[in-house]
N, CA, C, O and CB atoms as a CASP TS submission, in Angstrom:
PFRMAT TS
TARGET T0000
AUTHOR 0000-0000-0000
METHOD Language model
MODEL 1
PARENT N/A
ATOM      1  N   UNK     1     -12.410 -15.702  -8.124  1.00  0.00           N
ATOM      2  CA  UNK     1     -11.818 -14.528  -8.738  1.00  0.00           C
ATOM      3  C   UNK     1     -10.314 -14.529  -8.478  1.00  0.00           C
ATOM      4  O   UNK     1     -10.053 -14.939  -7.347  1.00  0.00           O
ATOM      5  CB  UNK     1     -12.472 -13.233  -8.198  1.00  0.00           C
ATOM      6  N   UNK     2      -9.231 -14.178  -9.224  1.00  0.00           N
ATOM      7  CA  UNK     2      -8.470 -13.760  -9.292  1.00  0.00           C
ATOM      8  C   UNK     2      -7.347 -13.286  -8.552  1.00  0.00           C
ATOM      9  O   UNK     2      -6.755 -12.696  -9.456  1.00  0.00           O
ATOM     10  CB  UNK     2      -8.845 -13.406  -9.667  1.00  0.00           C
ATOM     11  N   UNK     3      -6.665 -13.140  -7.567  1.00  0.00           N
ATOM     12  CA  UNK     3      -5.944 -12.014  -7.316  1.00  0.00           C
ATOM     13  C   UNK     3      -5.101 -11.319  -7.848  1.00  0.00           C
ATOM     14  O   UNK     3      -4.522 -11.769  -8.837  1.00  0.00           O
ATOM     15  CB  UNK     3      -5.541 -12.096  -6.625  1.00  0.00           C
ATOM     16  N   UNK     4      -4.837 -10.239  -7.434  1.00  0.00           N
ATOM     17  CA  UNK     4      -3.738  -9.362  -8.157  1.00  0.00           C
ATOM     18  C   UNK     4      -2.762  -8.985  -7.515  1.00  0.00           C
ATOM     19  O   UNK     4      -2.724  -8.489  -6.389  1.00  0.00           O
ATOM     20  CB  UNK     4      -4.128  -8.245  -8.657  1.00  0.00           C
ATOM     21  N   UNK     5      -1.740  -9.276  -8.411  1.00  0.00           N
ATOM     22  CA  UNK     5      -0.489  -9.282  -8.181  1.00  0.00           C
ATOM     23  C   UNK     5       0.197  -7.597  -7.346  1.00  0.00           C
ATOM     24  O   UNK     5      -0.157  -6.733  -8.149  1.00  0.00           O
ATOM     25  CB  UNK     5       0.079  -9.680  -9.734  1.00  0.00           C
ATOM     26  N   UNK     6       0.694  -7.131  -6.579  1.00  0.00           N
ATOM     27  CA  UNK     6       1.223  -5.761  -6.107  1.00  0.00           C
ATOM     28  C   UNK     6       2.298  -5.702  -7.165  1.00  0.00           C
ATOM     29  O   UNK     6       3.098  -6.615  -6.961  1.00  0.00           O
ATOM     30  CB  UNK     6       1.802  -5.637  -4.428  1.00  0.00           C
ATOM     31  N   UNK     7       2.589  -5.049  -8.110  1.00  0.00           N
ATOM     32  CA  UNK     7       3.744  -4.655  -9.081  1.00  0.00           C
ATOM     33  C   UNK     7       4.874  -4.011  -8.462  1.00  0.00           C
ATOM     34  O   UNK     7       6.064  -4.267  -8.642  1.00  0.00           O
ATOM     35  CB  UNK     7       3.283  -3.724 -10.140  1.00  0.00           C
ATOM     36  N   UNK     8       4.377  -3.179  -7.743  1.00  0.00           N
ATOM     37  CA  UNK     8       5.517  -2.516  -6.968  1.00  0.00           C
ATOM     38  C   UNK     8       6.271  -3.321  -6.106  1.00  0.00           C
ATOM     39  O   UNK     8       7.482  -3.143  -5.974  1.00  0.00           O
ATOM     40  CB  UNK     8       5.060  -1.472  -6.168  1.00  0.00           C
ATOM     41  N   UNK     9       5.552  -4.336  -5.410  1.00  0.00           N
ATOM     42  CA  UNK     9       6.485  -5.244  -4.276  1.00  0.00           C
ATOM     43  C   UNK     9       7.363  -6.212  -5.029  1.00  0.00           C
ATOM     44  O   UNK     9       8.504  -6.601  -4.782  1.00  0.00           O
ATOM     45  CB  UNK     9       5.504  -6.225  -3.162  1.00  0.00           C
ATOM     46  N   UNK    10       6.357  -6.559  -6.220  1.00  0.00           N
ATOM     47  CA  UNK    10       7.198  -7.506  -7.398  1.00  0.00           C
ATOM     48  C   UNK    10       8.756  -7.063  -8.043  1.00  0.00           C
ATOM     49  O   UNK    10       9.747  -7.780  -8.182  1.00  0.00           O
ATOM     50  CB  UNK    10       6.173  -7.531  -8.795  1.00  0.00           C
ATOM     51  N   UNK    11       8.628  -6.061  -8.271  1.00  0.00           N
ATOM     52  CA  UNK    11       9.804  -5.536  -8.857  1.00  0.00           C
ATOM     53  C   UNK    11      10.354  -5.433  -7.589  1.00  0.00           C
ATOM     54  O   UNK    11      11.207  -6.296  -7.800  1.00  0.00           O
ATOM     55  CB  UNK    11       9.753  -4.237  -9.778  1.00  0.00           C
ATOM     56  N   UNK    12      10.548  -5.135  -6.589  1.00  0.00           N
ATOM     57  CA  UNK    12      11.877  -4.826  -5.467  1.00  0.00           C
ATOM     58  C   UNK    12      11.837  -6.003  -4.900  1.00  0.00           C
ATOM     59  O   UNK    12      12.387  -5.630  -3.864  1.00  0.00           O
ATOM     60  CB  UNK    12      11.782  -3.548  -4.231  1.00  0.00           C
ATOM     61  N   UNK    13      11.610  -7.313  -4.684  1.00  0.00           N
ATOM     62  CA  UNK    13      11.434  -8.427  -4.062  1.00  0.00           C
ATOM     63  C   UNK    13      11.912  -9.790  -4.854  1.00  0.00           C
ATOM     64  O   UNK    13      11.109 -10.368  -5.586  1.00  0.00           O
ATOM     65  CB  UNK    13      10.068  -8.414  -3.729  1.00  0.00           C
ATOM     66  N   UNK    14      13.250 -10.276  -4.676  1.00  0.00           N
ATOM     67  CA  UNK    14      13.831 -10.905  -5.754  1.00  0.00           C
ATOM     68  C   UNK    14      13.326 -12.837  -4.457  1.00  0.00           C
ATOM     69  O   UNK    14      13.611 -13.175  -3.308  1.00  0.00           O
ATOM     70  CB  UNK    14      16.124 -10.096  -6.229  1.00  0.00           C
ATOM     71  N   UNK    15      12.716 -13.319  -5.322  1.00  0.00           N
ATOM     72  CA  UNK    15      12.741 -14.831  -4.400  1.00  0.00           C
ATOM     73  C   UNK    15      13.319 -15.763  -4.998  1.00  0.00           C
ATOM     74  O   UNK    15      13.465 -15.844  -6.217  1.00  0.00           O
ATOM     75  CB  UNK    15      11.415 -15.506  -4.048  1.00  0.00           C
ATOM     76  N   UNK    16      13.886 -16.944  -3.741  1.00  0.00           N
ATOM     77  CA  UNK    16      14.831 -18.013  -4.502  1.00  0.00           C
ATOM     78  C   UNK    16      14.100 -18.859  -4.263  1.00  0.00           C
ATOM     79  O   UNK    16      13.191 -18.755  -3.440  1.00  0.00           O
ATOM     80  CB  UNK    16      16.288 -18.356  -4.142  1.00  0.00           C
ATOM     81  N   UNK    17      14.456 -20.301  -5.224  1.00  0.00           N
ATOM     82  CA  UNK    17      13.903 -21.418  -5.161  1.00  0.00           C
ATOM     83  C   UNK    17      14.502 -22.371  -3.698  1.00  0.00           C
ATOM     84  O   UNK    17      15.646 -22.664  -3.349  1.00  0.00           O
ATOM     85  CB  UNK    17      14.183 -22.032  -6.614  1.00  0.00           C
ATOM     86  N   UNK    18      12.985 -22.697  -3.014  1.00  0.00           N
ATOM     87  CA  UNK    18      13.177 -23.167  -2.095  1.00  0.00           C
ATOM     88  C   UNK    18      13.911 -24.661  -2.196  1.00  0.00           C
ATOM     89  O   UNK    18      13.356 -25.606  -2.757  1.00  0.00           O
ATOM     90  CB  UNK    18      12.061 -23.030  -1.553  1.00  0.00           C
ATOM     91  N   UNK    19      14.810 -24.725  -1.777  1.00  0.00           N
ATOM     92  CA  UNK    19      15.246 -26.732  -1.393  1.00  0.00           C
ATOM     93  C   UNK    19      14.622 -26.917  -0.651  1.00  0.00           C
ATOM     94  O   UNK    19      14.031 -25.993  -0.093  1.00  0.00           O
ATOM     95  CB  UNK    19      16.656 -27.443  -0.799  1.00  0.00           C
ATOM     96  N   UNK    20      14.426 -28.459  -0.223  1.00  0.00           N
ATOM     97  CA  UNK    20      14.159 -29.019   0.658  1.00  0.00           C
ATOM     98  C   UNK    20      15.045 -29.292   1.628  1.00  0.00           C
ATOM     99  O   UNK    20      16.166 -29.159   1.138  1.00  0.00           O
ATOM    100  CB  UNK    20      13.705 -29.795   0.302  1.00  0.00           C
ATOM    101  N   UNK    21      15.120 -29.649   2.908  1.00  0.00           N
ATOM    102  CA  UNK    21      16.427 -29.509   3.860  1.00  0.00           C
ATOM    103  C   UNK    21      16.701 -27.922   3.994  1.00  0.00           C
ATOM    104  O   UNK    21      17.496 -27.649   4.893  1.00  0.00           O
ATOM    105  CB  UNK    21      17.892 -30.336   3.143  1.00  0.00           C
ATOM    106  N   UNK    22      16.241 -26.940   3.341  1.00  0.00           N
ATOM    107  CA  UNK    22      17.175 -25.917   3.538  1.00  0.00           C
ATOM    108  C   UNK    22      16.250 -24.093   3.741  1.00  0.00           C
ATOM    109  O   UNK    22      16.549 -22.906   3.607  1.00  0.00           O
ATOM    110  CB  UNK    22      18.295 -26.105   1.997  1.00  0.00           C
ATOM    111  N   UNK    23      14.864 -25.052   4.187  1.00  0.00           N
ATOM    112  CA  UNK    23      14.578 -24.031   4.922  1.00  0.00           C
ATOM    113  C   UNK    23      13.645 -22.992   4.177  1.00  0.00           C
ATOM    114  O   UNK    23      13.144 -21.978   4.663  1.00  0.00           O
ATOM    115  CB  UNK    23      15.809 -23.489   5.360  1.00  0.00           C
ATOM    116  N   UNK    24      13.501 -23.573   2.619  1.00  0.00           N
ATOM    117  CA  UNK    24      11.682 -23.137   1.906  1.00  0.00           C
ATOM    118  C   UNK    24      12.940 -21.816   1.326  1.00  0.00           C
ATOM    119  O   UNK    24      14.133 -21.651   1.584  1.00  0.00           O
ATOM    120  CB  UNK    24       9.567 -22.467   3.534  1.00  0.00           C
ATOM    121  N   UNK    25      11.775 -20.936   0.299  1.00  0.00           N
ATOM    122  CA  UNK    25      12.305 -19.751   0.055  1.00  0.00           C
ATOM    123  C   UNK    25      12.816 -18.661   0.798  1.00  0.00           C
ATOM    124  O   UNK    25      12.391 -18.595   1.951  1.00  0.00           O
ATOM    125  CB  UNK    25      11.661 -19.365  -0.469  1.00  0.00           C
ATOM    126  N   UNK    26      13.703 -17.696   0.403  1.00  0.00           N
ATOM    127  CA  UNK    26      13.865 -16.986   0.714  1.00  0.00           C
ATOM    128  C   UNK    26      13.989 -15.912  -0.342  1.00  0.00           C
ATOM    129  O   UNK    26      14.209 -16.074  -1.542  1.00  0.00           O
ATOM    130  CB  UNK    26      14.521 -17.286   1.412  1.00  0.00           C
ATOM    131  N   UNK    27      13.748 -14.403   0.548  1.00  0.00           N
ATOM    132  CA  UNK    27      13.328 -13.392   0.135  1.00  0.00           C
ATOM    133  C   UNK    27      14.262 -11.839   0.587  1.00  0.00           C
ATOM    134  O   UNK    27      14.475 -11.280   1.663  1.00  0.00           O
ATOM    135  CB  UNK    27      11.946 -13.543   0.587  1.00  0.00           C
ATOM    136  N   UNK    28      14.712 -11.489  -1.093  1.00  0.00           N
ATOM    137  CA  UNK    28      15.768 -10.274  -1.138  1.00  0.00           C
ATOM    138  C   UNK    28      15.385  -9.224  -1.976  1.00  0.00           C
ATOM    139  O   UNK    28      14.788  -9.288  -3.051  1.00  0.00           O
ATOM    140  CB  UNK    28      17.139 -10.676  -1.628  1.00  0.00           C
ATOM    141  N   UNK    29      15.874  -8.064  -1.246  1.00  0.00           N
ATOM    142  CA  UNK    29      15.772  -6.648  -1.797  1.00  0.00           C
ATOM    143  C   UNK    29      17.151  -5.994  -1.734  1.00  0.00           C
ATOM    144  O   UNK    29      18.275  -6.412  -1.457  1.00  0.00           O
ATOM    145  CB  UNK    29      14.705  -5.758  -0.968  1.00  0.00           C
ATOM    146  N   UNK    30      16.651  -4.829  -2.089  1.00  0.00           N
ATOM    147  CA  UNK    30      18.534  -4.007  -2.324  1.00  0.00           C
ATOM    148  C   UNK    30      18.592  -3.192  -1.243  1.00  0.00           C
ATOM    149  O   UNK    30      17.544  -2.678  -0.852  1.00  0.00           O
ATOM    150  CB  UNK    30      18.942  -2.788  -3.908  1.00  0.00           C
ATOM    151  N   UNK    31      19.651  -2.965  -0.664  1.00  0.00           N
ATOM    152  CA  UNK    31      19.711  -2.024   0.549  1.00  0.00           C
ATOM    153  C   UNK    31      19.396  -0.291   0.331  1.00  0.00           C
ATOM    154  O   UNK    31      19.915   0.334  -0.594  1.00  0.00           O
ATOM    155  CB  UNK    31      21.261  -2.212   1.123  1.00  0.00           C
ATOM    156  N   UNK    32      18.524   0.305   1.281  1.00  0.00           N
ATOM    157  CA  UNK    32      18.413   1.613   0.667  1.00  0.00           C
ATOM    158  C   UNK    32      19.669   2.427   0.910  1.00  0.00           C
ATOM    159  O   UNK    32      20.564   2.113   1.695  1.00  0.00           O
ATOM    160  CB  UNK    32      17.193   2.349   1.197  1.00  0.00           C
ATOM    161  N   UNK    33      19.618   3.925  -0.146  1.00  0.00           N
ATOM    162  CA  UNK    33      20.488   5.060   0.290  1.00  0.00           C
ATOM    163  C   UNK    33      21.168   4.726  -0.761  1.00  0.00           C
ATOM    164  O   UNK    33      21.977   5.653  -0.782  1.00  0.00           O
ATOM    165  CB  UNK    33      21.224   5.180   1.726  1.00  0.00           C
ATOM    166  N   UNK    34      21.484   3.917  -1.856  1.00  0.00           N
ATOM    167  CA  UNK    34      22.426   4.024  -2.851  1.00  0.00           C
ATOM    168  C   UNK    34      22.084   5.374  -4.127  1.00  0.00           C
ATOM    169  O   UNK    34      22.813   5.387  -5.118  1.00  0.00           O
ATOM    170  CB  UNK    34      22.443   2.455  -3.489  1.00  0.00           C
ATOM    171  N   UNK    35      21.338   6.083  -4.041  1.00  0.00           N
ATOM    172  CA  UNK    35      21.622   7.003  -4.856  1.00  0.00           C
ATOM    173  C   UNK    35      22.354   8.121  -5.197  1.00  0.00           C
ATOM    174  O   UNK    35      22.790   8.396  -6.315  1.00  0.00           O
ATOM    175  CB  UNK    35      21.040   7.212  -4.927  1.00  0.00           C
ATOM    176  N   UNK    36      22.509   8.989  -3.787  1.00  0.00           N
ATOM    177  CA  UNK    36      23.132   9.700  -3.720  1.00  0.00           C
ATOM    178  C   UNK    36      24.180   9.730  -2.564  1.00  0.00           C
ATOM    179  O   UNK    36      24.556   8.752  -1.919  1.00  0.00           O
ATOM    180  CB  UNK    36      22.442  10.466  -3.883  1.00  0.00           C
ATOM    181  N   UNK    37      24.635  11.179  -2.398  1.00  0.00           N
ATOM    182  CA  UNK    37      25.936  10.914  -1.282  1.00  0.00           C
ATOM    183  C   UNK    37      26.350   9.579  -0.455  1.00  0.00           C
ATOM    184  O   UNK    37      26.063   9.069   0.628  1.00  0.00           O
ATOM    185  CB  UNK    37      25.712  11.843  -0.148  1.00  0.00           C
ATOM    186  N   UNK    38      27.101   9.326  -1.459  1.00  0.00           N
ATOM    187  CA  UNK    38      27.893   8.138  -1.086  1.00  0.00           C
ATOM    188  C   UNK    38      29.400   8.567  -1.048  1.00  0.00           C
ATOM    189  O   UNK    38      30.266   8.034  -0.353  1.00  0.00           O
ATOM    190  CB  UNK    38      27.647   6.922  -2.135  1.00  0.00           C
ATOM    191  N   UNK    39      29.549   9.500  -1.813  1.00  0.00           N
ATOM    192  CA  UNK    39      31.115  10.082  -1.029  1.00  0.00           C
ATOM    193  C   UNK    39      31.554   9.947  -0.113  1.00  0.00           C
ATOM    194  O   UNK    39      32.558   9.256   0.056  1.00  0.00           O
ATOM    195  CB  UNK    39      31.395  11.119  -0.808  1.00  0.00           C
ATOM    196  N   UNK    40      30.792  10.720   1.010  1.00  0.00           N
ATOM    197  CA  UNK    40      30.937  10.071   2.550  1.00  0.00           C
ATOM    198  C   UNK    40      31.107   9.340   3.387  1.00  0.00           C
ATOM    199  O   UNK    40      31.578   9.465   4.518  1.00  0.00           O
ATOM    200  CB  UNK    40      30.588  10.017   2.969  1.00  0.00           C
ATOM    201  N   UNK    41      30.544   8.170   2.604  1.00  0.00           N
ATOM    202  CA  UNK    41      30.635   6.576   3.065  1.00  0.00           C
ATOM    203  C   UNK    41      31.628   6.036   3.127  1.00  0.00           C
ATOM    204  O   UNK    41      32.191   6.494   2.133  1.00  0.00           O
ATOM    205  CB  UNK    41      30.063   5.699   2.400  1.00  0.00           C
ATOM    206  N   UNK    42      32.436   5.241   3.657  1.00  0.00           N
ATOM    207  CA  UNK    42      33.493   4.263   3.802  1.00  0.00           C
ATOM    208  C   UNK    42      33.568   3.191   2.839  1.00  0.00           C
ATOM    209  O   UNK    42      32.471   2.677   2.620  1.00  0.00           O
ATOM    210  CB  UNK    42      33.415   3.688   5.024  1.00  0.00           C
ATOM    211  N   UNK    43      34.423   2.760   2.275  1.00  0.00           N
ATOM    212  CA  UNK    43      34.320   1.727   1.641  1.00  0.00           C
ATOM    213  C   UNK    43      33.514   0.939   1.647  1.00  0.00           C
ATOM    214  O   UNK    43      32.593   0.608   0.901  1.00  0.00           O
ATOM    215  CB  UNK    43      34.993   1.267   1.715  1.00  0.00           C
ATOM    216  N   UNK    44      34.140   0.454   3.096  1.00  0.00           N
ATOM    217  CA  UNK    44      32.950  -1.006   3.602  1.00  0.00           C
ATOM    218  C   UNK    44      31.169  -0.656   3.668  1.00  0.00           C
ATOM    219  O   UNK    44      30.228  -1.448   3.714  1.00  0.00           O
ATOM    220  CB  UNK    44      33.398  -1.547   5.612  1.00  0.00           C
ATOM    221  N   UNK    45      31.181   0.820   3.652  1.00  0.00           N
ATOM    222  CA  UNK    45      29.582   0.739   3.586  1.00  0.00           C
ATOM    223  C   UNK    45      29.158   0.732   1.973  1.00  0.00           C
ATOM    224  O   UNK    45      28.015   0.358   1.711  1.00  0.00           O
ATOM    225  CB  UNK    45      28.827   2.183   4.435  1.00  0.00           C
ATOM    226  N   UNK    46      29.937   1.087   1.009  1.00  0.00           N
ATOM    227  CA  UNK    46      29.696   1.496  -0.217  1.00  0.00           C
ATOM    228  C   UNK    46      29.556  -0.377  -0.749  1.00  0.00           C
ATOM    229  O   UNK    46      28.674  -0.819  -1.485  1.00  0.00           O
ATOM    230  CB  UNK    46      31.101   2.716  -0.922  1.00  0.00           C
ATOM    231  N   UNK    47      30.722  -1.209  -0.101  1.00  0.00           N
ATOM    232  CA  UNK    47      30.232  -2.459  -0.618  1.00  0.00           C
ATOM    233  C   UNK    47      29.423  -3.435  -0.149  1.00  0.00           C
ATOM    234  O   UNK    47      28.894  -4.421  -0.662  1.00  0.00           O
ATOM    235  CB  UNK    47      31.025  -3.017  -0.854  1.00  0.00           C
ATOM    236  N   UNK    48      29.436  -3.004   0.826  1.00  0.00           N
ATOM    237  CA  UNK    48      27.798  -4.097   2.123  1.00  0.00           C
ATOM    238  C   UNK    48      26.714  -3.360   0.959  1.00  0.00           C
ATOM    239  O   UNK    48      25.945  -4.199   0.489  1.00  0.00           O
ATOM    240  CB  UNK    48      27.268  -3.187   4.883  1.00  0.00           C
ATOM    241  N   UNK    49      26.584  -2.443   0.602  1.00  0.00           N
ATOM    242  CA  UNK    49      25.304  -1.740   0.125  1.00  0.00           C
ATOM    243  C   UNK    49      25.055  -2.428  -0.682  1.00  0.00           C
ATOM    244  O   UNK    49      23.868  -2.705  -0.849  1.00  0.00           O
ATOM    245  CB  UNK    49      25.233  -0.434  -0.325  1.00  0.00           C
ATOM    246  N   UNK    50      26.577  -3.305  -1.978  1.00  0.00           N
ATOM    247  CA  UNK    50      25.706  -3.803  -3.686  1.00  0.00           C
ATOM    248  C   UNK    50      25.302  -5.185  -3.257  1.00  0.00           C
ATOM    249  O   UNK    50      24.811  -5.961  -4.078  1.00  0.00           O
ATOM    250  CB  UNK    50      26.930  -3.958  -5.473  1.00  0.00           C
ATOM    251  N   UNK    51      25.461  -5.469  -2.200  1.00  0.00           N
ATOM    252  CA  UNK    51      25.315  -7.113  -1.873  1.00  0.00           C
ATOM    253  C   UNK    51      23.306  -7.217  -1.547  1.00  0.00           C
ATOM    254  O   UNK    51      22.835  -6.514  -0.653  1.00  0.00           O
ATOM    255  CB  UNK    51      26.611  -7.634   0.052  1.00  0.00           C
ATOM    256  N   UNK    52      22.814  -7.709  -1.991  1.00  0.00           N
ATOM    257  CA  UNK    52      21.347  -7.738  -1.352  1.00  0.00           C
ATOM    258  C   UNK    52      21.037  -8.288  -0.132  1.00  0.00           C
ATOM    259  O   UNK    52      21.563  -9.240   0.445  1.00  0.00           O
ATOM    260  CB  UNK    52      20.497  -8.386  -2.113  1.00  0.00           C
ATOM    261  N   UNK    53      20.064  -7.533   0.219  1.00  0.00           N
ATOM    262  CA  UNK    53      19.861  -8.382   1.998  1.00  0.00           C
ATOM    263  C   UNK    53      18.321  -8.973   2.579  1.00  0.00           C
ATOM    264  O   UNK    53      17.164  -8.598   2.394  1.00  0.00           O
ATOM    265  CB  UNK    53      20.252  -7.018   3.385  1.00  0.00           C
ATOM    266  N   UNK    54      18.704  -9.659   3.066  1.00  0.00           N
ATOM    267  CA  UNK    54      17.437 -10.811   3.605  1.00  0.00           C
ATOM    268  C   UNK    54      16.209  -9.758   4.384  1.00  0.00           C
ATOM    269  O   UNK    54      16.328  -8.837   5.193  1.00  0.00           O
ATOM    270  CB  UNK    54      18.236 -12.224   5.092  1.00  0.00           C
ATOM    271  N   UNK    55      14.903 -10.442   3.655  1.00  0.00           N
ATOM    272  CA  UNK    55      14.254  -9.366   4.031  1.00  0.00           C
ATOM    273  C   UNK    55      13.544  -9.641   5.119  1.00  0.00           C
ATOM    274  O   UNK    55      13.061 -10.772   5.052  1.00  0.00           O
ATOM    275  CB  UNK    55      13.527  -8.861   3.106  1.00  0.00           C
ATOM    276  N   UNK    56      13.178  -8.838   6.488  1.00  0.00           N
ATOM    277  CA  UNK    56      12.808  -9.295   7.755  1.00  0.00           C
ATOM    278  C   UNK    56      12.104  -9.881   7.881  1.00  0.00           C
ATOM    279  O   UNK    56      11.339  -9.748   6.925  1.00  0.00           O
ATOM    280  CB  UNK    56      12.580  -8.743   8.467  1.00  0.00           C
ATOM    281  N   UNK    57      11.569 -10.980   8.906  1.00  0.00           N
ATOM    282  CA  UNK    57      10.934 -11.664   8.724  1.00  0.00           C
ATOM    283  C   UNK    57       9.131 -10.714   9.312  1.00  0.00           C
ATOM    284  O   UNK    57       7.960 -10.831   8.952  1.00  0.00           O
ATOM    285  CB  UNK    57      11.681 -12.976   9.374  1.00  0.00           C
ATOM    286  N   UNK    58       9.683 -10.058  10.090  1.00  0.00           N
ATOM    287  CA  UNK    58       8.347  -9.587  10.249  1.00  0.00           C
ATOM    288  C   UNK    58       7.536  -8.703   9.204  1.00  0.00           C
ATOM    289  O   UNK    58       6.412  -8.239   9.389  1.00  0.00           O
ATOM    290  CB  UNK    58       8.395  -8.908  11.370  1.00  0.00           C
ATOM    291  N   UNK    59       8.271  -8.571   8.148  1.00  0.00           N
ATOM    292  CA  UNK    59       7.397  -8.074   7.060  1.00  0.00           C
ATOM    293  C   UNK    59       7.231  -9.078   5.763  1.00  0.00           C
ATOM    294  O   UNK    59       7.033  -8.605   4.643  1.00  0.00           O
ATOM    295  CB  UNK    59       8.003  -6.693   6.585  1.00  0.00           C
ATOM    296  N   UNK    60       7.307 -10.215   5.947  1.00  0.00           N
ATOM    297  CA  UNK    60       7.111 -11.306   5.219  1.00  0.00           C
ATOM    298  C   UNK    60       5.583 -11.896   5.127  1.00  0.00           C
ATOM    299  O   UNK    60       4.988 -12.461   4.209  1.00  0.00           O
ATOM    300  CB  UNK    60       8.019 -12.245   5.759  1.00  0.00           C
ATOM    301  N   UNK    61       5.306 -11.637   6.075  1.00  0.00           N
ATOM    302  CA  UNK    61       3.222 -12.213   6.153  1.00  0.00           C
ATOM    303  C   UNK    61       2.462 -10.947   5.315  1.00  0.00           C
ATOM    304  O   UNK    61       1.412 -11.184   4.718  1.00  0.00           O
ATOM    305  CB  UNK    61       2.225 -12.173   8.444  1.00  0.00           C
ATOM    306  N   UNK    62       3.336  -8.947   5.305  1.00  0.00           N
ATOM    307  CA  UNK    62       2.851  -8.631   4.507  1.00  0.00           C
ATOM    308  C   UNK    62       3.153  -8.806   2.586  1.00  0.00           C
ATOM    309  O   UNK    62       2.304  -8.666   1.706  1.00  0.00           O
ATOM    310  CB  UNK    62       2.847  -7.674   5.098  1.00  0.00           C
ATOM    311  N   UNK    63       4.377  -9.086   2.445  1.00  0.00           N
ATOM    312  CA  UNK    63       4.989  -9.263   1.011  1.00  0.00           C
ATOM    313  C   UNK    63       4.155 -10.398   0.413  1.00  0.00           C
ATOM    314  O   UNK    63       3.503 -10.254  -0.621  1.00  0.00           O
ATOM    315  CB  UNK    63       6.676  -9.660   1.010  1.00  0.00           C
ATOM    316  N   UNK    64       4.214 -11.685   1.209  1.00  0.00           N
ATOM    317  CA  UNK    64       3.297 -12.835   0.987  1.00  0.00           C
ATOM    318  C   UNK    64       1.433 -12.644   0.254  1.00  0.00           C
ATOM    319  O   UNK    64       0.677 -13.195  -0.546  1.00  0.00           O
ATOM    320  CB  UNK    64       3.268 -13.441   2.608  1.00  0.00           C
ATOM    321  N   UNK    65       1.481 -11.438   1.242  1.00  0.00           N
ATOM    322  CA  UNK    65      -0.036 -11.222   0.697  1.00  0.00           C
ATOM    323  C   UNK    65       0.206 -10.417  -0.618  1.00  0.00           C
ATOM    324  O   UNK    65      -0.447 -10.637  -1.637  1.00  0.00           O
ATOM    325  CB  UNK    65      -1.120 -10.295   1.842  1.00  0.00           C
ATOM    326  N   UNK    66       1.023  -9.626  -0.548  1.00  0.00           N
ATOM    327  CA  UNK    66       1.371  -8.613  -1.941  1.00  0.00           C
ATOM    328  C   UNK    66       1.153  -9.628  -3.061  1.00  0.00           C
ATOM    329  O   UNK    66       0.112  -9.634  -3.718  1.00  0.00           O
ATOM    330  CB  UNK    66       3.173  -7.893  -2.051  1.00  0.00           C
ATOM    331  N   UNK    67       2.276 -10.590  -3.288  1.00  0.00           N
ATOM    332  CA  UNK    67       2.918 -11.471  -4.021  1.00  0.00           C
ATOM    333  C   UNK    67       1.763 -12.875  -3.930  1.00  0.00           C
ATOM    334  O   UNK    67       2.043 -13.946  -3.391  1.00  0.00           O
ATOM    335  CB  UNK    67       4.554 -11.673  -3.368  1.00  0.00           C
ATOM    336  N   UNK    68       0.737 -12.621  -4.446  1.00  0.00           N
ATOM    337  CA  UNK    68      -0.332 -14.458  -4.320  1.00  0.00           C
ATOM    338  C   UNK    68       0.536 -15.754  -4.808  1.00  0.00           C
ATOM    339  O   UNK    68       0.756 -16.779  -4.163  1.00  0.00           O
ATOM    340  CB  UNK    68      -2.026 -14.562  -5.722  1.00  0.00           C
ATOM    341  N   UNK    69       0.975 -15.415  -6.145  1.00  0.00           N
ATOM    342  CA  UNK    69       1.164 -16.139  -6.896  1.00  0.00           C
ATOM    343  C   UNK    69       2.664 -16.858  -7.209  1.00  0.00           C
ATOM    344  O   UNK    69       2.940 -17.770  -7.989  1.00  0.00           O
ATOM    345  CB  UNK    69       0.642 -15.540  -7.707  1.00  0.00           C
ATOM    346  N   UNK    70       3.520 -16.083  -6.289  1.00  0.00           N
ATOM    347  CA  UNK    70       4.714 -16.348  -6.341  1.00  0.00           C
ATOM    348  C   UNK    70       5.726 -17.802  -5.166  1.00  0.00           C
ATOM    349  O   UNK    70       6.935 -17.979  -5.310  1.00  0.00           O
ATOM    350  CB  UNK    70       5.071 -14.863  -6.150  1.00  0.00           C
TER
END
């Protein structure tokens, strides 16, 4: 049978093609808090925020199971 894909983890979970030498895929999401009050914020936090960030590794054995097929 089948598995099924988690849609929700799919859409927020961007993966790159693994090289060889360089350590297999890796796995990015968008940083939270960008919706609102950002006035407040400092520059430097307003632009660390559009950059995407590496997603921990200890929640990678669950995304893996989300994601079968990817």
């Amino acid at each position: 049978m089948k598995l099924k894909t988690h849609q929700a983890t799919a859409k927020k979970i961007k993966i790159t093609n693994g090289k060889k030498g360089q350590g297999g895929k890796k796995y990015f999401t968008r940083h939270a808090g960008q919706d609102h009050f950002n006035a407040r914020e400092t520059g430097n936090t307003t632009r660390h925020k559009r950059k995407d960030t590496q997603v921990n590794h200890v929640d990678l054995k669950t995304i893996k199971k989300a994601l079968p097929y990817s």
